[in-house]
C-alpha positions in Angstrom: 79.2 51.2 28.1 76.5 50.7 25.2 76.4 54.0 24.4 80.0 55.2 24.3 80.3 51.9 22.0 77.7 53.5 19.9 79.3 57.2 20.0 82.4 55.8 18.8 80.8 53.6 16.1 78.9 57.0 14.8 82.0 59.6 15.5 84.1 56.7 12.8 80.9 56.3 10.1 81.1 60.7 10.5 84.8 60.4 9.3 84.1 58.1 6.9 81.3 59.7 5.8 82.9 62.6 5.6 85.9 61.2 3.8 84.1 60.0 1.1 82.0 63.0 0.6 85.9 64.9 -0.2 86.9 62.4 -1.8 83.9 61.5 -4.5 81.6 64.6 -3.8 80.5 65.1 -7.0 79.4 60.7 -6.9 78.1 61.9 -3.4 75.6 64.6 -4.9 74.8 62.4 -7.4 73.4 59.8 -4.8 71.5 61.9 -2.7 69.9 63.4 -5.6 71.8 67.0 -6.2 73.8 68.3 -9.0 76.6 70.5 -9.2 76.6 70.9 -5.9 80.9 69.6 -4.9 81.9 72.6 -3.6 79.2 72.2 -0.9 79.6 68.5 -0.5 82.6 68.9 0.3 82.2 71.4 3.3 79.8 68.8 4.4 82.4 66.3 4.6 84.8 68.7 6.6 81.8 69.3 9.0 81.4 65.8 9.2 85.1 64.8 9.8 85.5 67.6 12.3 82.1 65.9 13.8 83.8 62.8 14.2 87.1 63.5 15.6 85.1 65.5 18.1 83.1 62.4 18.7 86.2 60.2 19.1 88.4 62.8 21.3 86.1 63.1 24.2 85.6 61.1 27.5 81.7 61.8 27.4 80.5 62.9 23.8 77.3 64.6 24.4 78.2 68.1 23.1 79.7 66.6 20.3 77.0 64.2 19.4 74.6 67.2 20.0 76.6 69.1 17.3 76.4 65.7 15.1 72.8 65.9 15.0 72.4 69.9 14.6 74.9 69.5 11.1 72.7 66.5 10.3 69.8 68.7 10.8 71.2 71.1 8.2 
């Protein structure tokens, strides 16, 4: 039970992560330390969302989570 509890709570920070990161990307760049870099921000943030709906949707979220952590990785 702990760990779908903790799935869910990281598949909902990946949509908001992700959310803000299309919404403010070029604030986002800024505060990891890029510049000029929106346009790639915001793919990140539709990698993240999609990250995080896939999270959310399933019963048992191991693919997803290991998808999660490979787009983190990039």
């Amino acid at each position: 039970m702990a760990a779908q509890q903790l799935a869910r709570g990281l598949g909902w920070f990946s949509i908001g992560l992700g959310a803000a990161e299309l919404l403010a990307p070029k604030r986002m760049s800024k505060l990891i330390g890029l510049s000029n870099h929106a346009t790639l921000i915001r793919l990140m943030g539709m990698r993240e969302i999609a990250a995080g709906i896939g999270v959310l949707a399933e019963d048992t979220p191991a693919r997803s989570m290991t998808a999660r952590v490979g787009g983190d990785a990039l």
